[in-house]
PALO-119957 format. One line per field, with one value per atom (N, C-alpha, C, O): residue in three letters; atom name; x, y, z; residue number from 1. Coordinates in nm, 3 decimals. Atoms other than C-alpha are relative to their C-alpha. Example, Ala and Ser with C-alpha at 12.3 -4.5 7.8 and 13.67 -1.06 7.14 Angstrom:
2
residuo c(ALA | ALA | ALA | ALA | SER | SER | SER | SER)
atomo c(N | CA | C | O | N | CA | C | O)
east c(0.089 | 1.230 | 0.090 | 0.194 | -0.082 | 1.367 | -0.077 | -0.026)
north c(-0.119 | -0.450 | 0.120 | 0.118 | -0.119 | -0.106 | 0.109 | 0.220)
up c(0.000 | 0.780 | 0.000 | 0.066 | -0.006 | 0.714 | 0.073 | 0.090)
num c(1 | 1 | 1 | 1 | 2 | 2 | 2 | 2)
END
This chain:
91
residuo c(UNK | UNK | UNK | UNK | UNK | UNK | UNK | UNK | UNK | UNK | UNK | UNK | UNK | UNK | UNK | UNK | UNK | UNK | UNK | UNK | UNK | UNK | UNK | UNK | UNK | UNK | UNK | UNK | UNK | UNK | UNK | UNK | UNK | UNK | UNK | UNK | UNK | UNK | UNK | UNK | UNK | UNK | UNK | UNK | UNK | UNK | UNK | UNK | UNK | UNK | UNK | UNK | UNK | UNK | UNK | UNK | UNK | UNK | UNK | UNK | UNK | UNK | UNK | UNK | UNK | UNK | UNK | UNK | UNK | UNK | UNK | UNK | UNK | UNK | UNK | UNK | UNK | UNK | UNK | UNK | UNK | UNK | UNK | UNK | UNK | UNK | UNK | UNK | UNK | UNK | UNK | UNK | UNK | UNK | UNK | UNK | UNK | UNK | UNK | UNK | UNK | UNK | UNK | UNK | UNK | UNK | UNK | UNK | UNK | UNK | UNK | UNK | UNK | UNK | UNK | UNK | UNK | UNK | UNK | UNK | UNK | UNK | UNK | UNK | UNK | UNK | UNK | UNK | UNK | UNK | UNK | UNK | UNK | UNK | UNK | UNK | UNK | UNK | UNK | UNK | UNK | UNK | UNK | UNK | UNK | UNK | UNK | UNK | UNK | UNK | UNK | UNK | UNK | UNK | UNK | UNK | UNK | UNK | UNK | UNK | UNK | UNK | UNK | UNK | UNK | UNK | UNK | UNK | UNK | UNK | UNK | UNK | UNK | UNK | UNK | UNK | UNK | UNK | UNK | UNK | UNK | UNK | UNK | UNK | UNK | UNK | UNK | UNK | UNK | UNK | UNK | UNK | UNK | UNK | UNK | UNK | UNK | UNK | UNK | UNK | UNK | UNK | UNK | UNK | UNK | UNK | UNK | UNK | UNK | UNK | UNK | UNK | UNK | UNK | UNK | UNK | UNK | UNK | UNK | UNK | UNK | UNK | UNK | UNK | UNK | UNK | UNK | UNK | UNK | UNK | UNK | UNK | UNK | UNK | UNK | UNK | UNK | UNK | UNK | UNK | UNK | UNK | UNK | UNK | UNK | UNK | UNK | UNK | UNK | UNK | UNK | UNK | UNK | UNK | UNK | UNK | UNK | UNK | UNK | UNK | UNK | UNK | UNK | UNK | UNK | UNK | UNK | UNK | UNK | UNK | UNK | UNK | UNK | UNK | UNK | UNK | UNK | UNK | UNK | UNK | UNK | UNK | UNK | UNK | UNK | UNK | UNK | UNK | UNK | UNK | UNK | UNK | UNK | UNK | UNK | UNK | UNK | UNK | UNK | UNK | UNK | UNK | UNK | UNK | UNK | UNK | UNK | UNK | UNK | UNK | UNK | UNK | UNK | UNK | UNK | UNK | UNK | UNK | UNK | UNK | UNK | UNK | UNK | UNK | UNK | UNK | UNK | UNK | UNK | UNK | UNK | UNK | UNK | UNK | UNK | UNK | UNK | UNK | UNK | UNK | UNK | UNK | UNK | UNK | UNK | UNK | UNK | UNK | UNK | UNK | UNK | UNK | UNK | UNK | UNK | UNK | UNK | UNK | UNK | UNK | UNK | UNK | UNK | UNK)
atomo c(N | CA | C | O | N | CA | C | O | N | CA | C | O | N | CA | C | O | N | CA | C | O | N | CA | C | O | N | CA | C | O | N | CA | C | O | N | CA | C | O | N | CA | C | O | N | CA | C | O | N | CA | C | O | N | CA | C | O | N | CA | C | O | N | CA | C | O | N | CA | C | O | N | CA | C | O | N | CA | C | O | N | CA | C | O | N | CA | C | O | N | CA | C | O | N | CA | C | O | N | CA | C | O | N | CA | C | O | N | CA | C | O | N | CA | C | O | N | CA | C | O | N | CA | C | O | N | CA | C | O | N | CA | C | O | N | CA | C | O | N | CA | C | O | N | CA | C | O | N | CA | C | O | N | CA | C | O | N | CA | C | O | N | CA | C | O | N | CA | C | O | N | CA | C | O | N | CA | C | O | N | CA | C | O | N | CA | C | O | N | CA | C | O | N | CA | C | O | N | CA | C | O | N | CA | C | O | N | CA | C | O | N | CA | C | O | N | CA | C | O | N | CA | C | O | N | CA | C | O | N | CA | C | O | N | CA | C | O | N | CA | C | O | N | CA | C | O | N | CA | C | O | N | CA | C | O | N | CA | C | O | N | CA | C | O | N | CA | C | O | N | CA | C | O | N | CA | C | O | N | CA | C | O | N | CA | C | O | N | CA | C | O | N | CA | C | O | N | CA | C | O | N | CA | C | O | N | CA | C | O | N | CA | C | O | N | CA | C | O | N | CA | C | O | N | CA | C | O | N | CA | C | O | N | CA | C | O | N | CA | C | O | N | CA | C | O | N | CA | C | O | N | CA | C | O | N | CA | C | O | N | CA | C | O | N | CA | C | O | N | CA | C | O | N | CA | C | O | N | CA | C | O | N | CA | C | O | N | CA | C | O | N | CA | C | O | N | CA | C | O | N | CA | C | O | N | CA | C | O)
east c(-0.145 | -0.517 | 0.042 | -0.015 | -0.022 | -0.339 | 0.107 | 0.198 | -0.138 | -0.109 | 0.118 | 0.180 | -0.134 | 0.165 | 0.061 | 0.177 | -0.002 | 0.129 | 0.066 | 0.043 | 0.010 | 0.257 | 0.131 | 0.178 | -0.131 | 0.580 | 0.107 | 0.101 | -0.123 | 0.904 | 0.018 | 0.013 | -0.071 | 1.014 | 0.125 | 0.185 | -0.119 | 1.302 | -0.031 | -0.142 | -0.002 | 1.388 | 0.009 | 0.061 | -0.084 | 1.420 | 0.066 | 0.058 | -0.124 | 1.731 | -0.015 | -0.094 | 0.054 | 1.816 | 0.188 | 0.259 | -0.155 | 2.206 | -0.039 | -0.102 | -0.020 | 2.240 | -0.150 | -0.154 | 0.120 | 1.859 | -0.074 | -0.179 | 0.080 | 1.800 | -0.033 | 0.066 | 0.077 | 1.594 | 0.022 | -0.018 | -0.024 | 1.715 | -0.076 | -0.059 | 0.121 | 1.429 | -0.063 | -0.092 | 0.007 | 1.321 | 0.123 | 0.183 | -0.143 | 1.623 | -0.029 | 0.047 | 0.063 | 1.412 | 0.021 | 0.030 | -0.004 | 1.451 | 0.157 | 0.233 | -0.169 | 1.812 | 0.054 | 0.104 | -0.086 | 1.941 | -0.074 | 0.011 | 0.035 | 1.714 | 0.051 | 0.064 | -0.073 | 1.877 | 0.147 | 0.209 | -0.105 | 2.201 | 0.019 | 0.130 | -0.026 | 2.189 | -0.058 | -0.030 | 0.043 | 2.033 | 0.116 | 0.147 | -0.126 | 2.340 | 0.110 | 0.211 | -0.124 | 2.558 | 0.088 | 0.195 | -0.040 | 2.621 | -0.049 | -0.152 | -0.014 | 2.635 | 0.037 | -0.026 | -0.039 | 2.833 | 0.040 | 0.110 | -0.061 | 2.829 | 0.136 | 0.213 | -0.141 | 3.163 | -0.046 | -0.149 | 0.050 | 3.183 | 0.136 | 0.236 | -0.106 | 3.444 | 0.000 | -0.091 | -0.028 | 3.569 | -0.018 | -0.007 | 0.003 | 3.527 | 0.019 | -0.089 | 0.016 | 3.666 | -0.055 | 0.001 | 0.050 | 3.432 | -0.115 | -0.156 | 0.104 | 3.166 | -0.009 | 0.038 | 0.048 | 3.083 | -0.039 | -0.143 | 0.061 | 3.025 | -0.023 | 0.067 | 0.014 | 2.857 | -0.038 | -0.110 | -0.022 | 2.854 | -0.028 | -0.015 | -0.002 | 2.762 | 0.081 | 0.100 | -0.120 | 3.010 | -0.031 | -0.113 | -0.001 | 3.025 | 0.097 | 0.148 | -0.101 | 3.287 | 0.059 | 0.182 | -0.032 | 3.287 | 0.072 | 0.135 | -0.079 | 3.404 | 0.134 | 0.129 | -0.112 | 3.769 | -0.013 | 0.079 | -0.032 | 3.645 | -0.083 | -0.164 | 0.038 | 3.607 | -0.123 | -0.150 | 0.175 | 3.241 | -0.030 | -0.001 | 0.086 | 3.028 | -0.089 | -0.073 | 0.119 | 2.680 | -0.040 | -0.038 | -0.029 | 2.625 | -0.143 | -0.240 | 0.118 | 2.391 | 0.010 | 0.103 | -0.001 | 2.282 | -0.072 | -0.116 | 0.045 | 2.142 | -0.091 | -0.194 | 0.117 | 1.917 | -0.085 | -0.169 | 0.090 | 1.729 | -0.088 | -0.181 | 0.040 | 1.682 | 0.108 | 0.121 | -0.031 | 1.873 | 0.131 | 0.173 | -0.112 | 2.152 | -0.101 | -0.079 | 0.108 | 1.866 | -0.078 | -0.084 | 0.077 | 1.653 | 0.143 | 0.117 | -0.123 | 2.021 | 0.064 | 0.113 | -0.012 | 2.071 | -0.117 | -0.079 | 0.143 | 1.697 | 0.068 | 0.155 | -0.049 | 1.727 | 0.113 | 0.086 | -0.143 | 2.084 | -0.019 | 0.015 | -0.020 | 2.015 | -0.125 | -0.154 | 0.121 | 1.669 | 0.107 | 0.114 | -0.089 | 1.909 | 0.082 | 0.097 | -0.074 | 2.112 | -0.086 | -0.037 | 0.081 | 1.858 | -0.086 | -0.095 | 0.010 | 1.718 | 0.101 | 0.074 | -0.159 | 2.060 | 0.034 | 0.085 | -0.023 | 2.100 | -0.088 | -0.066 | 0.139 | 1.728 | 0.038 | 0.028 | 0.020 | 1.806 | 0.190 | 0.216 | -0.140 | 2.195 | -0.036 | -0.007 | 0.055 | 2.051 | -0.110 | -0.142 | 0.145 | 1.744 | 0.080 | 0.038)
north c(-0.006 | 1.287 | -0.081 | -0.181 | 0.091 | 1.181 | -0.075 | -0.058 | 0.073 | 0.954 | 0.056 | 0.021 | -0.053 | 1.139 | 0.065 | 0.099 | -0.069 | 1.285 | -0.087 | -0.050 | 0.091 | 1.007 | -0.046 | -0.109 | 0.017 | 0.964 | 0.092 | 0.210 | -0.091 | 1.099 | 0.106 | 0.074 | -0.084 | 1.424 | -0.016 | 0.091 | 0.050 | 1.288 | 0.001 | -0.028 | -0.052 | 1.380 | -0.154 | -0.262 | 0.122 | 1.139 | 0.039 | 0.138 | -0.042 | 1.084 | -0.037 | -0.114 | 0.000 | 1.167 | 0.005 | 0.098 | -0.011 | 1.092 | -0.028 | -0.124 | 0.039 | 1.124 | -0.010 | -0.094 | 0.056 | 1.098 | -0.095 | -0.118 | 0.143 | 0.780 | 0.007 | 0.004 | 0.000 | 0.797 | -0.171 | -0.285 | 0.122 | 0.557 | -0.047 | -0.144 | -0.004 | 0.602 | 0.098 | 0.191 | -0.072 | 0.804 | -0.026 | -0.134 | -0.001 | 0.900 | -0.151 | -0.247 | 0.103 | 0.650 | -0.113 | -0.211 | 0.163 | 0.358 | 0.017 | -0.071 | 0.000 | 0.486 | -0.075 | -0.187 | 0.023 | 0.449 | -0.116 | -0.203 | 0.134 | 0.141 | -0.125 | -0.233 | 0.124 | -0.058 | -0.003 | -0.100 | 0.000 | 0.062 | -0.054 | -0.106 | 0.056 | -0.051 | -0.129 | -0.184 | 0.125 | -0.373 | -0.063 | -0.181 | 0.104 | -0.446 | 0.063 | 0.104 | 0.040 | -0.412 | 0.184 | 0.209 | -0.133 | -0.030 | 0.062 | 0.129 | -0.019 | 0.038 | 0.095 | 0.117 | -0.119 | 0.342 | 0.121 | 0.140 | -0.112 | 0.672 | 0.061 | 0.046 | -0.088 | 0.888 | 0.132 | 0.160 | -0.174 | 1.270 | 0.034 | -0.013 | -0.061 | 1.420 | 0.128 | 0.156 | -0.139 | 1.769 | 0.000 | -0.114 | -0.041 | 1.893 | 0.116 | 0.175 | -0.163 | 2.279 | 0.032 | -0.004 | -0.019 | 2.412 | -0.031 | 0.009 | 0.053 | 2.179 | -0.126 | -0.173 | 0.088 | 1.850 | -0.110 | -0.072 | 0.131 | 1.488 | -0.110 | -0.155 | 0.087 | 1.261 | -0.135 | -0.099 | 0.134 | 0.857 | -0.077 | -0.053 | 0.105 | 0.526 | -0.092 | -0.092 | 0.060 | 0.302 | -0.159 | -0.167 | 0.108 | -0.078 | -0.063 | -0.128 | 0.019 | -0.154 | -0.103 | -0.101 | 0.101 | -0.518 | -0.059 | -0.164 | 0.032 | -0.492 | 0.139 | 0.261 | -0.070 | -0.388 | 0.079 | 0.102 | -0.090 | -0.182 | 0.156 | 0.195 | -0.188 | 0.201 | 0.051 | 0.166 | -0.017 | 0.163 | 0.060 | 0.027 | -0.029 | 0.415 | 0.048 | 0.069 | -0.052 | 0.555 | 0.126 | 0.129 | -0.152 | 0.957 | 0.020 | -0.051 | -0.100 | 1.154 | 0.093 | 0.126 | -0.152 | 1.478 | 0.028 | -0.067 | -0.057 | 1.681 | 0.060 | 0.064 | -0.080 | 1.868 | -0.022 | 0.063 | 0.038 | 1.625 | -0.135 | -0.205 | 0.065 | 1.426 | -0.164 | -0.237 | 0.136 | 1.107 | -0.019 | -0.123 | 0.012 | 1.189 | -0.031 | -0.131 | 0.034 | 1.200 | -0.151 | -0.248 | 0.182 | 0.904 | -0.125 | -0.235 | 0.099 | 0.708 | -0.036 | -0.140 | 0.019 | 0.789 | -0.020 | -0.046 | 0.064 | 0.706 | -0.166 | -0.232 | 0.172 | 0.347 | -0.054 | -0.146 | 0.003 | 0.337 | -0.071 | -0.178 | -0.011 | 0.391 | -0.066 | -0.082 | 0.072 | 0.201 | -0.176 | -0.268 | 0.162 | -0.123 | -0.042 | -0.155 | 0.008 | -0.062 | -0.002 | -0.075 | 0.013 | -0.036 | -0.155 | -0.228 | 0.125 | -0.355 | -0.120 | -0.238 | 0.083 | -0.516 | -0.028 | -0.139 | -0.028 | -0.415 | -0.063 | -0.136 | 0.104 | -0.552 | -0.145 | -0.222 | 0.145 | -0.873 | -0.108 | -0.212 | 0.050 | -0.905 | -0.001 | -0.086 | 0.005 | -0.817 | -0.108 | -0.118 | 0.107 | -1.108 | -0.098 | -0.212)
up c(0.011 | -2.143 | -0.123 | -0.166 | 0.151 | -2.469 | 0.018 | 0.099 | 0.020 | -2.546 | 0.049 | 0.149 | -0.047 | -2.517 | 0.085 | 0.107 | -0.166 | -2.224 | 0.089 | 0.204 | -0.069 | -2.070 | -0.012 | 0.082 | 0.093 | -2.266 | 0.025 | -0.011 | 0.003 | -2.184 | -0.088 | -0.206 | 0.105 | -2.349 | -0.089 | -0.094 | 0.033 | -2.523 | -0.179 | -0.225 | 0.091 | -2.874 | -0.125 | -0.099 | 0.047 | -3.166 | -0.083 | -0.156 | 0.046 | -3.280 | -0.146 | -0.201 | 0.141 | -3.645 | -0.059 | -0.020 | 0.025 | -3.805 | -0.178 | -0.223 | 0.142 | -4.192 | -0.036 | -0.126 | -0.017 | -4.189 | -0.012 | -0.073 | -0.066 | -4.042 | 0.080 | 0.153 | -0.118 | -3.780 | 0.110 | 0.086 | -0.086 | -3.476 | 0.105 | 0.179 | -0.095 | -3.284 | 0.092 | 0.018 | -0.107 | -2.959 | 0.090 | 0.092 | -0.082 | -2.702 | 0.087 | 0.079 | -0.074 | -2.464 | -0.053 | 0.021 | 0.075 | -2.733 | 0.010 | 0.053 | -0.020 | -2.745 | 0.138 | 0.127 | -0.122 | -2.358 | 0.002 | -0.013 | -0.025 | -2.320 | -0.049 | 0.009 | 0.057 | -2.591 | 0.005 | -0.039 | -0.020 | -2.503 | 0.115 | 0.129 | -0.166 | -2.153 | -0.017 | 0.089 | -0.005 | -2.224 | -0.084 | -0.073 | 0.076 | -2.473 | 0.079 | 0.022 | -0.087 | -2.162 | 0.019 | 0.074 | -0.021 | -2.169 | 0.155 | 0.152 | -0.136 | -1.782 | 0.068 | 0.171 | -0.080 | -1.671 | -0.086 | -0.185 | 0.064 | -1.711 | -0.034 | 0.061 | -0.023 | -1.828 | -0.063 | -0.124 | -0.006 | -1.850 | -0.079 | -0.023 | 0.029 | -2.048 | -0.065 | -0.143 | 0.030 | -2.120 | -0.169 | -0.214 | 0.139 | -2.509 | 0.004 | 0.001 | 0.001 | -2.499 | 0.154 | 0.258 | -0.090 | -2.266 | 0.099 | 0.208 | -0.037 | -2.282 | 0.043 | -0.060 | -0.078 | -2.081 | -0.108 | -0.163 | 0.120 | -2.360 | 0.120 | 0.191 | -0.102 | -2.133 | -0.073 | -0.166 | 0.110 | -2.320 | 0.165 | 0.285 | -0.123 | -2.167 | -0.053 | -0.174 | 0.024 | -2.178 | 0.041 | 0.132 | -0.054 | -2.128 | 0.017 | -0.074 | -0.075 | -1.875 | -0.013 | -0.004 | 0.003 | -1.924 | -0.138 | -0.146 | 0.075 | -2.266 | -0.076 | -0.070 | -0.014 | -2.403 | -0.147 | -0.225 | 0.139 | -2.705 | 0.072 | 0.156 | -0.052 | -2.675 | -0.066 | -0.099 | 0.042 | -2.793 | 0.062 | 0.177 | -0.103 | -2.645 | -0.053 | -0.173 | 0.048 | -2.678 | 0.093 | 0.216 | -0.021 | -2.670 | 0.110 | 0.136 | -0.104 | -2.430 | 0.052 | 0.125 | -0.035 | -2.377 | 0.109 | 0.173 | -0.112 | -2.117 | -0.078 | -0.011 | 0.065 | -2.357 | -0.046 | -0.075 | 0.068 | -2.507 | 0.083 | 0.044 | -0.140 | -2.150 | 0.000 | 0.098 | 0.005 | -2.269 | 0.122 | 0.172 | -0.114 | -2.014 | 0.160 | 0.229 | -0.137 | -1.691 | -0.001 | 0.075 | 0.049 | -1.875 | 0.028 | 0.078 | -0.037 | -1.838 | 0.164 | 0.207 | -0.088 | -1.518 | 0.087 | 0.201 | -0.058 | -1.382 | -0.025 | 0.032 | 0.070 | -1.588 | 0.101 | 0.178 | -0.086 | -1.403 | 0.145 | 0.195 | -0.202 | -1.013 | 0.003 | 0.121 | -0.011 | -1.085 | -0.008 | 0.073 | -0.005 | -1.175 | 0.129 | 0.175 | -0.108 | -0.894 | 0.113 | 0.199 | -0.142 | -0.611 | -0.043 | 0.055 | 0.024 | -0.766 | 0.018 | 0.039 | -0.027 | -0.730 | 0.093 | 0.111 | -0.174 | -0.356 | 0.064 | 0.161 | -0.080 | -0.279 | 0.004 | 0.099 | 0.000 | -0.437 | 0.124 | 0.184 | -0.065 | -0.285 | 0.190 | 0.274 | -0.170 | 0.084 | 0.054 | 0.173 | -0.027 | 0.064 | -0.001 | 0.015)
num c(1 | 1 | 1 | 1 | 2 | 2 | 2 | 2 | 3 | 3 | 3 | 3 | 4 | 4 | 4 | 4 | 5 | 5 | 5 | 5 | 6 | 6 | 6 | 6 | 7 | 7 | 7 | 7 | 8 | 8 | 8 | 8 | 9 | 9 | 9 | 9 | 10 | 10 | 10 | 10 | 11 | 11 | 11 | 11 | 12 | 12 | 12 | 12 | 13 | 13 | 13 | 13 | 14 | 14 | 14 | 14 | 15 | 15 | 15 | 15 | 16 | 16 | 16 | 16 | 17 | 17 | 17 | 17 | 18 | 18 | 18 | 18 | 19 | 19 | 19 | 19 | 20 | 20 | 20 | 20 | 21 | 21 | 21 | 21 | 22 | 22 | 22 | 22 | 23 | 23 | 23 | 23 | 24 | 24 | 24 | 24 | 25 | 25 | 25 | 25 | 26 | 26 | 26 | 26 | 27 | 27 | 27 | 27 | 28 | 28 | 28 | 28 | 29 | 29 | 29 | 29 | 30 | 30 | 30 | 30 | 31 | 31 | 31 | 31 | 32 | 32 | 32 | 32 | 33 | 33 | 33 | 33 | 34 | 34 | 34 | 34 | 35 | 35 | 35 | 35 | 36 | 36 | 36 | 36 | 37 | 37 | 37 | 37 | 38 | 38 | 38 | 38 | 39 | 39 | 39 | 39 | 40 | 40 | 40 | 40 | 41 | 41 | 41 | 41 | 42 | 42 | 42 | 42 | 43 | 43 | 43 | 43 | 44 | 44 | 44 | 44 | 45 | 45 | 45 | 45 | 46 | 46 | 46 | 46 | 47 | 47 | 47 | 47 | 48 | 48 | 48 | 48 | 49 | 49 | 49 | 49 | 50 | 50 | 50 | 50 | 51 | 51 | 51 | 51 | 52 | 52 | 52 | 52 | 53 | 53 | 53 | 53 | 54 | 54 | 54 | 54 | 55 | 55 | 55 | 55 | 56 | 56 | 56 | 56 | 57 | 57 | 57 | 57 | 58 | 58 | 58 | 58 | 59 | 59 | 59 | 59 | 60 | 60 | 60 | 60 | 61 | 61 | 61 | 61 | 62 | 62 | 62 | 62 | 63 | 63 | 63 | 63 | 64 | 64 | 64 | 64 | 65 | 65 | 65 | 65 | 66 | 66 | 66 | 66 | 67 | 67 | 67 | 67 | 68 | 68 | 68 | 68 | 69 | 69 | 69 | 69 | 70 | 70 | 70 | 70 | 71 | 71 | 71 | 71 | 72 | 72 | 72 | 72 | 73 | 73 | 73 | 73 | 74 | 74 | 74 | 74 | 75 | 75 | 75 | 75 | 76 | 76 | 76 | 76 | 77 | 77 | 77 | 77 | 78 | 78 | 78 | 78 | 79 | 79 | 79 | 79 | 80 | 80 | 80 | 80 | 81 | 81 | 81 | 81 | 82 | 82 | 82 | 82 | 83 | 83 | 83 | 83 | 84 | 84 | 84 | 84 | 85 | 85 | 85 | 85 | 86 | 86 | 86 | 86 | 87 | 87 | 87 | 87 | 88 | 88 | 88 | 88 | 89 | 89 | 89 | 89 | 90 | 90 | 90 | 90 | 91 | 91 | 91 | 91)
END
């Protein structure tokens, strides 16, 4: 089995062609700098799903798709923090 077999399918991202990394390096460092909940909003006919960090008052958010997995990889990461949260609040 190779390397990469092993590795999320997740695309890497490419703006202006700078390369920002893998989607996976994306939602990980976004959620570690406090980016926490999903929001969903309409565009036309299509669905822009962003993570957002609730705790602060700027309209910063960081993008995610459904096509390139970073929207599923966000919500894994997500409900994995939260059932960790619940273990430690119930002990």
């Amino acid at each position: 089995m190779s390397a990469n077999a092993t590795t999320p399918i997740l695309k890497v991202l490419s703006l202006n062609g700078f390369t920002a990394g893998t989607g996976a390096q994306h939602v990980e460092q976004s959620i570690a700098s406090g980016f926490s909940m999903i929001t969903r909003n309409r565009y036309g006919a299509s669905l822009r799903y962003s993570l957002v960090a609730p705790a602060h008052d700027s309209a910063e958010s960081r993008t995610l798709r459904a096509s390139d997995g970073t929207l599923a990889y966000a919500q894994y990461l997500l409900s994995q923090g939260k059932q960790a949260e619940h273990s430690t609040q119930s002990s």
